[in-house]
C-alpha positions in Angstrom: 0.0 0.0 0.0 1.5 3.3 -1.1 0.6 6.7 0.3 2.4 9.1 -0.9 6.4 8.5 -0.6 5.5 5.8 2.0 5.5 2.3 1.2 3.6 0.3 4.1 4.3 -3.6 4.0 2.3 -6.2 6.3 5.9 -5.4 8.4 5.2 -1.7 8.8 1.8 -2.3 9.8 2.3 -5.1 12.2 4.9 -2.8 14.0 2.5 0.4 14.3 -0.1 -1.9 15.3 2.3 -2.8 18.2 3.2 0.9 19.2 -0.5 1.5 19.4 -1.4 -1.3 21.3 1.6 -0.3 23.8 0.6 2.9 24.1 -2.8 1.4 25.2 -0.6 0.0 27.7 0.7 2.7 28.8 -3.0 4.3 29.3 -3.2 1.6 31.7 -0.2 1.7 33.5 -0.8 5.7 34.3 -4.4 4.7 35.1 -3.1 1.8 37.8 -0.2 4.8 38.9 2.3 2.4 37.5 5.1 5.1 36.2 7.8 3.8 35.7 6.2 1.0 33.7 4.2 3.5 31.9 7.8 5.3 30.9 9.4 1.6 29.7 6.3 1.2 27.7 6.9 4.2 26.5 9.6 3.8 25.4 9.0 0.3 23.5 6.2 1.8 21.8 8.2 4.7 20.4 10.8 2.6 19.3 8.0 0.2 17.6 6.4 3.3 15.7 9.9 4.5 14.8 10.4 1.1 13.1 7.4 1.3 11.4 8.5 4.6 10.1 11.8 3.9 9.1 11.1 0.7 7.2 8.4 2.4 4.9 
């Protein structure tokens, strides 16, 4: 699928499916007052969406 410059594969997809549903976890981690977990989350989820991004 091509939008633009971008060039999303099942790969790209799969990993910003991932950073969304971490950041889903992360809403629930703040919600439970769980912040440093929140933060690692985070941080897993950013580095899934930057994947996604960078492989396009």
């Amino acid at each position: 699928m091509e939008i633009g410059d971008l060039n999303f594969s099942y790969g790209n997809i799969a990993l910003l499916a991932l950073a969304v549903f971490l950041l889903a976890g992360v809403y629930s981690f703040v919600k439970q007052g769980l912040k440093i977990a929140a933060l690692i989350v985070l941080v897993l989820a950013a580095l899934a969406a930057t994947g996604g991004f960078l492989w396009a």
